[in-house]
N, C-alpha and C positions, 0 to 999 in steps of 0.2 A: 726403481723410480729414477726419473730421469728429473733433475733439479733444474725448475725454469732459472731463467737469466735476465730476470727484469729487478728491477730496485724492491726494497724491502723499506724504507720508511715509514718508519711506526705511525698510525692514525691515530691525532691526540687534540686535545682541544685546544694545542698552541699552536697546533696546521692553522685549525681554524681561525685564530685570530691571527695570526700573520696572514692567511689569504685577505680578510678582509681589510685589515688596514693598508696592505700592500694595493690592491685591487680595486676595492671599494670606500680607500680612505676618509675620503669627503661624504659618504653617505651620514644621514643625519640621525642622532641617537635624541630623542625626546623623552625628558623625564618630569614626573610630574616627584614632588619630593613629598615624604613625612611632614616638613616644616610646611607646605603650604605651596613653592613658589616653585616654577619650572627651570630646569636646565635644558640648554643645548649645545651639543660637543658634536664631535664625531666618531667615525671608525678607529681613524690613525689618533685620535685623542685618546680614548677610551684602552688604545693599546701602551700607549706611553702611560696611563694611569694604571692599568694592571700592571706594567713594570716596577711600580714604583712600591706599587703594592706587596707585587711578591718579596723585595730587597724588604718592605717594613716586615712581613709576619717570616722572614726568613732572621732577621736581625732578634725579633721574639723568642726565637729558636723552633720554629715549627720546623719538620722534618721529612722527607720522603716516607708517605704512611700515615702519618696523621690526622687526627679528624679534626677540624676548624669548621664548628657551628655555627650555624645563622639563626637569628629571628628577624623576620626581613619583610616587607613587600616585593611588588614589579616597581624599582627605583634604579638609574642608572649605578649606585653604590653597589648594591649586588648584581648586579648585573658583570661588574669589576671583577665579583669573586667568583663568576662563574668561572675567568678566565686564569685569574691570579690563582689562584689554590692547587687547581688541578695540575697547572703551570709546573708547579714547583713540585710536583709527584705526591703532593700530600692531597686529601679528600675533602670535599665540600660535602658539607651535614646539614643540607636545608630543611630544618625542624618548619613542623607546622602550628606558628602558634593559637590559632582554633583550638587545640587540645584542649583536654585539662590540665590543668595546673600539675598533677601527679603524671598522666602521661607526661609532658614533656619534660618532668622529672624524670622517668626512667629511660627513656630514649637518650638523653642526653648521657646517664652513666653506661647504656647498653651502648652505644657507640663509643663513648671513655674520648669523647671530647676533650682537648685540651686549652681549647681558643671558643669564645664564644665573642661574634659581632652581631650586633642587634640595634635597630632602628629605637628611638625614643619613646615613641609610644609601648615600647615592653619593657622600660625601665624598671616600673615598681612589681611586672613578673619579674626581673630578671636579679630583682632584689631579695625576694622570699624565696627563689630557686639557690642561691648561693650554695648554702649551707647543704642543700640536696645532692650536688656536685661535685664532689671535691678534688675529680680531678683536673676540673676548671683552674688556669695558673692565669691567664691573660680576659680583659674584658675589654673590646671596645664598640663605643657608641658609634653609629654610623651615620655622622652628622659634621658638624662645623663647630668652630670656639665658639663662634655666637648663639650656640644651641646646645652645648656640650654639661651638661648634670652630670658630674662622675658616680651619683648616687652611694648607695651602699657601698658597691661591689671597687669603688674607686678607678673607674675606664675612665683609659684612655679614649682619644678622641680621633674617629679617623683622619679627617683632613689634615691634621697636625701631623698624623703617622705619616701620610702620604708626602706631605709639604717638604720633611725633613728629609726624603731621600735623593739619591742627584738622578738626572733623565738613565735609562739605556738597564740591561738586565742581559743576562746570557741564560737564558732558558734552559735548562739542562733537558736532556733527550731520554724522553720518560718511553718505558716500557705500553706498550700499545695496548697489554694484558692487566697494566696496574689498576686499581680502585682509584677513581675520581670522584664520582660523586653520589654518595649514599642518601637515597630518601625511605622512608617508613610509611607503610599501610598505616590508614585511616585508625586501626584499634576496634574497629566495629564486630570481629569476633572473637577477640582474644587479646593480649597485649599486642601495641602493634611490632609488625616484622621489618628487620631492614632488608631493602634493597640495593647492593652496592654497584653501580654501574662502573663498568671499563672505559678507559678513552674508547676503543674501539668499538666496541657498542654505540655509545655516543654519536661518536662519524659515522657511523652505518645508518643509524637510526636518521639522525638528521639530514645527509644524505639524501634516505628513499622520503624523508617526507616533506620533501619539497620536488618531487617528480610532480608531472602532469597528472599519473593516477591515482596521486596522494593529495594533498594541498596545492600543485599547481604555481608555485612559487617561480618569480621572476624580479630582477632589482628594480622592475616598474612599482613593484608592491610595498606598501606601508601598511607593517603589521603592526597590533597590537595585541599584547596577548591579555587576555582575561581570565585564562586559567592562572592558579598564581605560582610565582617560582619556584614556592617552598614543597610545590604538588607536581612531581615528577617532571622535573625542569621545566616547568610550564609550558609538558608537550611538546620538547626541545625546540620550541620557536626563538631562543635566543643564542641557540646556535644555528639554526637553521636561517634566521637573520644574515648574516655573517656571511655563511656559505653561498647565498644566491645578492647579498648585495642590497638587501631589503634597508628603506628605512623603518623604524622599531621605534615604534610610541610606548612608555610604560607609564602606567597610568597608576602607580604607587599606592597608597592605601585608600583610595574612594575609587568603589566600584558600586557606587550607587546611579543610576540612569542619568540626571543633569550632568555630573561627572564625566562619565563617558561619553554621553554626545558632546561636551563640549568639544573633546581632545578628535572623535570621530571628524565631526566637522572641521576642526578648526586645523588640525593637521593633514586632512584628507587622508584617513585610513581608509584601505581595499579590503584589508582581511583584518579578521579579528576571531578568537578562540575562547569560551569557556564554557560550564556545564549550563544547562538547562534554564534554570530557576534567575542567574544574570539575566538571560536574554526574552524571560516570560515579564520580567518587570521592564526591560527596553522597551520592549515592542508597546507595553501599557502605556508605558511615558511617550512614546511614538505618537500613539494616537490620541491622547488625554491634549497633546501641547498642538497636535497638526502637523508634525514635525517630520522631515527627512534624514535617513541617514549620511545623507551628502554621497562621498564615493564611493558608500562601504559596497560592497558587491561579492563578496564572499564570508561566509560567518561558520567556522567549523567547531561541533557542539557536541562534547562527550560526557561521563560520567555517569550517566544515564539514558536510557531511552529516550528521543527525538520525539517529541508531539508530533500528530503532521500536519497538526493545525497551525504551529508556529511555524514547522517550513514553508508552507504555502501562505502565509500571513504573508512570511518574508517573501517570498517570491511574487506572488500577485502583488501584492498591496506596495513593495518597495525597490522591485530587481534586486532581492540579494537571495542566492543562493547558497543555499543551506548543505554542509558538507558535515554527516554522521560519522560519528569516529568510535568504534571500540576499543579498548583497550584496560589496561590496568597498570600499575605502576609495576608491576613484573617483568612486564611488555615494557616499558621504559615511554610512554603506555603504547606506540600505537601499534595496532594490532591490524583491526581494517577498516576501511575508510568508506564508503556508501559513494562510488562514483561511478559513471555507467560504460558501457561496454559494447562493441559491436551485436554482441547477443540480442540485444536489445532494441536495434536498432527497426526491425521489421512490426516493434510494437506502436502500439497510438500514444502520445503524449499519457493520457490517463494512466494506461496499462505500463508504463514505462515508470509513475510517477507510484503503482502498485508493486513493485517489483523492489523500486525506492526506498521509498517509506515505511514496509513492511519487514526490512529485513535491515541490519547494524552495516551493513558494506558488505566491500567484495575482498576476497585476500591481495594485500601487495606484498613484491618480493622482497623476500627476506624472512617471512613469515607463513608458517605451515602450520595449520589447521584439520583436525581429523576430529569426528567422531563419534564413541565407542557407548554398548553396552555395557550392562551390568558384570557380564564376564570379561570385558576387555574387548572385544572382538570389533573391528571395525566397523560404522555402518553407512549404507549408500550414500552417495554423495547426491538425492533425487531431490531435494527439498521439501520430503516429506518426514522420512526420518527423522525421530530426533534422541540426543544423545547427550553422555558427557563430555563438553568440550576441550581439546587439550589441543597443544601451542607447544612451539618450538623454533628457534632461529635463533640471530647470534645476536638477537638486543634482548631473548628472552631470558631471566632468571634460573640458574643451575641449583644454587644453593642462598637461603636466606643467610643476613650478615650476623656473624657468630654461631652459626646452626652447625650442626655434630654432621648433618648425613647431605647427602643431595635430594630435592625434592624433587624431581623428575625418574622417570622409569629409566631400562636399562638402555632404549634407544634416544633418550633426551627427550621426552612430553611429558612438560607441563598440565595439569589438569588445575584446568582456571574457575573451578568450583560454580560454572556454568553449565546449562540443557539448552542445546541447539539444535535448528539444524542447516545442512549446507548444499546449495544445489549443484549443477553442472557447471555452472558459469562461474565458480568461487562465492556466489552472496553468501551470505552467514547470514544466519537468523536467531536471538537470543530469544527461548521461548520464557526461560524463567532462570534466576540462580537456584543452587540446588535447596539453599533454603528456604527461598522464597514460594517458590512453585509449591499449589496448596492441593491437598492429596484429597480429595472428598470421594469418599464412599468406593474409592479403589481408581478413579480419576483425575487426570491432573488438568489442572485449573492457573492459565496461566496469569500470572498476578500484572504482568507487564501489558499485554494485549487489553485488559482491564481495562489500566493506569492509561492505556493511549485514548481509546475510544471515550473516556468518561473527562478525557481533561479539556476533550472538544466542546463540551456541554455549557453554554453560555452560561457566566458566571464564574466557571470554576480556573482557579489560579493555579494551584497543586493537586494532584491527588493521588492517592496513594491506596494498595490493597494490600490486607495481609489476609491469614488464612487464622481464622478464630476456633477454640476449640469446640466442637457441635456432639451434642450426645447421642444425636444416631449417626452421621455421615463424617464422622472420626475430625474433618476442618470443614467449613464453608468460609467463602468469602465476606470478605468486611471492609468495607470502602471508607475511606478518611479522605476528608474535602475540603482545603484550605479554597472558600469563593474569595473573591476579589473583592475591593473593600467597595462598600455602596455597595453591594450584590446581595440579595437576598435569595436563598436556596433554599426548597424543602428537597425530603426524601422522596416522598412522588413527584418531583418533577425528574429531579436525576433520574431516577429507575425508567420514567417513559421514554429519557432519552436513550439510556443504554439499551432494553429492549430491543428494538430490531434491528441490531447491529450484533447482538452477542447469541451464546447459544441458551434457552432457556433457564438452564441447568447452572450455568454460571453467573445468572444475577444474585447480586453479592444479598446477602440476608438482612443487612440491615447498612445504612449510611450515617455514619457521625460526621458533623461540622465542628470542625477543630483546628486551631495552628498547626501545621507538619514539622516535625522536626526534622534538621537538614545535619549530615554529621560533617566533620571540619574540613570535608572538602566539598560541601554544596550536595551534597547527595541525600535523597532522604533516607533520613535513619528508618529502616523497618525494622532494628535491634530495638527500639524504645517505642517504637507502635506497638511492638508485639507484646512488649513488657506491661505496656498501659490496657490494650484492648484484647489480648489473646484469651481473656475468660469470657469478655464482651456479652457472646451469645445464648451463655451458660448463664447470665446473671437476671434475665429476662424471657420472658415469653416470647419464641418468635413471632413475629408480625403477623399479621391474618393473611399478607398475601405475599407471605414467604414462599419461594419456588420450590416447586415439586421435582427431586432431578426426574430425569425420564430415561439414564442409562444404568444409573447408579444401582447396585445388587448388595 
């Protein structure tokens, strides 16, 4: 091998705040805080405040390696620690406090956390977690004197930490391959797993996802993210910020619709980021108030499957275009993105908007997608096939944090516990996860394709399918229908409308009107649907005009 001769400079998330503050200094950082009242600083501020930062949890004795916890919102404070922590070689632990109480008890000792900073409103959690922790040595609140409860746990008080140290820092030159910042699965099938991200991953990741085939990012753009920080860096938009020179709205802990439009409007956000169930209650308050989203014009939406009711709401009814994202926190998450392609270009808007909305995106680089049968074996890449899906590239997951073995095969694939399938042009298509997808009478019954077609159904807010257990056809479908408040639903209305859209075979056997539950990153939980309604159909008489399948054996 013949050794190139170009620079080796490690890729770490202090490149990334030196380019910004060098480059993009005066761009504008907006926070909306815990206490109520906005901040506005900048790039070059925001970097002088991670300095000062790193000197305080460097003076604490944090170390190269160490985990330093969050319980946190999108507030300019963590925002700090995206940059400070990683800064200093040691790891940012952005717990998700949605948990339970006992999850982020044991996340927090499964990571052996020894710093934990936390916004005020998880004081009285972070008061009964004490004693769960012990290898917690330091606590601080992530606030001001004028708001500062040392509580139980006796924290200190950030600003006071920050205040006491002098300007400037000498960033030490961290390994490109080190742990920066570990987040944890949702817990939805097991305790949850850590994910420890690299700098390098990191800057790879953020990087491609501000390309034109990704997010489209430009320092014309004021992003806000909606997805939250403590949920896989909030879709690395707050380093992705940074790298193209964005201003960056965070919109702290109200992510309820007046909230966010306020901040939309009022600071002219282009783009903005989170799951589903945020932007099905925007669009309500959209039209309830008459309202516009001023300059929003791009809105990219993961976590779950895209209605394509709500992207064409957004589209017709407001110019904002809707940008589908899969991924998983494995993926660091993003994985692919629903953006279009020359391929495409010979089709009619409709057929272009089918091709869309019918499928999770297309692959962007950095990320390789394949797949495979029940034996392994590859399968076409026609769009008809479909398979388990597996992933691989350098933002994707080798090994969970503290785990014995590596969870990918011998060629590095990931299998992301997804049935797809994938065409010629890169689309992916999620037809179900492997749990979810419901097996009746030797066919599979996609729960997703369901969920989209049935959430078009005026009235309905949520909806949700799982597969119920049935005594002849082994599972049938079972639709759960969070309507919209003022909406009244029956079951024969829903079923007329699903009909000529679905195959007869898959109208679900019976419809419950019930709350959805959502698990702690806005997804609905189909772990406690199933729990609740998986004997459903076994406890009752089928309906009199339950479906007949017509392939089923």
């Amino acid at each position: 091998m013949t050794p190139g001769l170009m620079q080796t400079a490690p890729l770490s998330t202090t490149a990334i705040l030196r380019h910004g503050a060098a480059n993009h200094g005066r761009r504008q950082i907006v926070s909306r805080t815990v206490e109520g009242d906005i901040v506005r600083y900048d790039y070059a501020q925001l970097a002088r405040r991670a300095e000062r930062l790193a000197k305080a949890l460097k003076d604490l004795g944090v170390r190269p390696g160490d985990r330093v916890a969050t319980l946190a919102w999108n507030t300019h404070r963590h925002l700090e620690l995206f940059y400070a922590v990683p800064g200093l070689g040691a790891v940012l632990h952005t717990v998700n406090p949605r948990l339970f109480e006992g999850q982020i008890g044991y996340i927090l000792r499964h990571a052996g956390a020894s710093v934990l900073l936390f916004d005020p409103s998880f004081a009285a959690t972070v008061d009964r977690l004490k004693d769960q922790v012990p290898d917690l040595r330091h606590f601080i609140l992530l606030t001001d004197e004028a708001h500062a409860a040392p509580g139980a746990v006796g924290a200190l008080c950030y600003e006071t930490l920050l205040a006491a140290q002098t300007p400037g820092f000498d960033w030490p030159v961290v390994d490109e391959n080190a742990g920066a910042v570990l987040c944890y699965t949702s817990g939805t099938t097991g305790d949850p797993k850590g994910v420890l991200y690299s700098h390098r991953s990191i800057v790879l990741h953020a990087m491609a996802g501000g390309l034109s085939g990704a997010f489209g990012l430009s320092a014309h753009d004021v992003i806000m993210p909606c997805s939250s920080m403590y949920h896989a860096t909030a879709w690395g938009l707050p380093y992705m910020a940074l790298i193209n020179g964005c201003k960056l709205v965070l919109p702290g802990d109200r992510f309820d619709p007046p909230s966010l439009h306020s901040l939309i409007t009022g600071e002219g956000v282009t783009f903005s980021g989170g799951v589903p169930t945020i932007w099905t209650m925007y669009l309500a308050y959209l039209a309830e108030q008459g309202a516009s989203p001023g300059r929003l014009n791009r809105v990219v939406i993961g976590g779950s499957a895209v209605p394509r009711v709500m992207a064409e709401t957004f589209k017709q009814r407001y110019g904002v275009t809707v940008l589908q994202i899969w991924g998983m926190t494995e993926t660091s998450p993003m994985g692919v993105v629903a953006t279009t392609t020359p391929d495409l270009d010979d089709l009619t808007e409709d057929e272009r908007d089918d091709v869309i909305w019918t499928r999770q995106g297309r692959t962007q680089f950095g990320i390789e997608l394949k797949i495979v049968d029940g034996s392994g074996a590859e399968l076409p890449r026609d769009g008809q096939a479909s398979g388990a899906l597996l992933v691989r590239g350098p933002w994707t997951l080798r090994r969970y944090y503290r785990g014995e073995r590596d969870v990918v095969d011998a060629q590095g694939w990931f299998d992301t516990g997804d049935i797809a399938t994938i065409d010629a042009a890169g689309f992916m298509r999620i037809t179900d996860r492997t749990k979810d997808v419901i097996k009746s009478g030797g066919e599979w019954i996609s729960s997703i394709d369901l969920e989209n077609v049935a959430v078009g159904c005026p009235g309905v807010r949520i909806a949700a399918v799982i597969g119920a257990r049935h005594p002849k056809w082994e599972e049938r479908p079972l639709l759960v229908i969070e309507p919209h408040d003022g909406h009244v639903l029956t079951r024969d209305a829903v079923l007329d409308f699903l009909r000529p859209q679905i195959a007869r075979w898959w109208t679900p056997d019976d419809v419950i009107f019930a709350d959805i539950p959502l698990t702690a990153t806005g997804k609905i939980d189909k772990k406690r649907l199933r729990d609740t309604y998986r004997d459903h159909l076994m406890e009752q008489p089928a309906p009199r005009d339950a479906p007949v399948a017509q392939t089923q054996s």
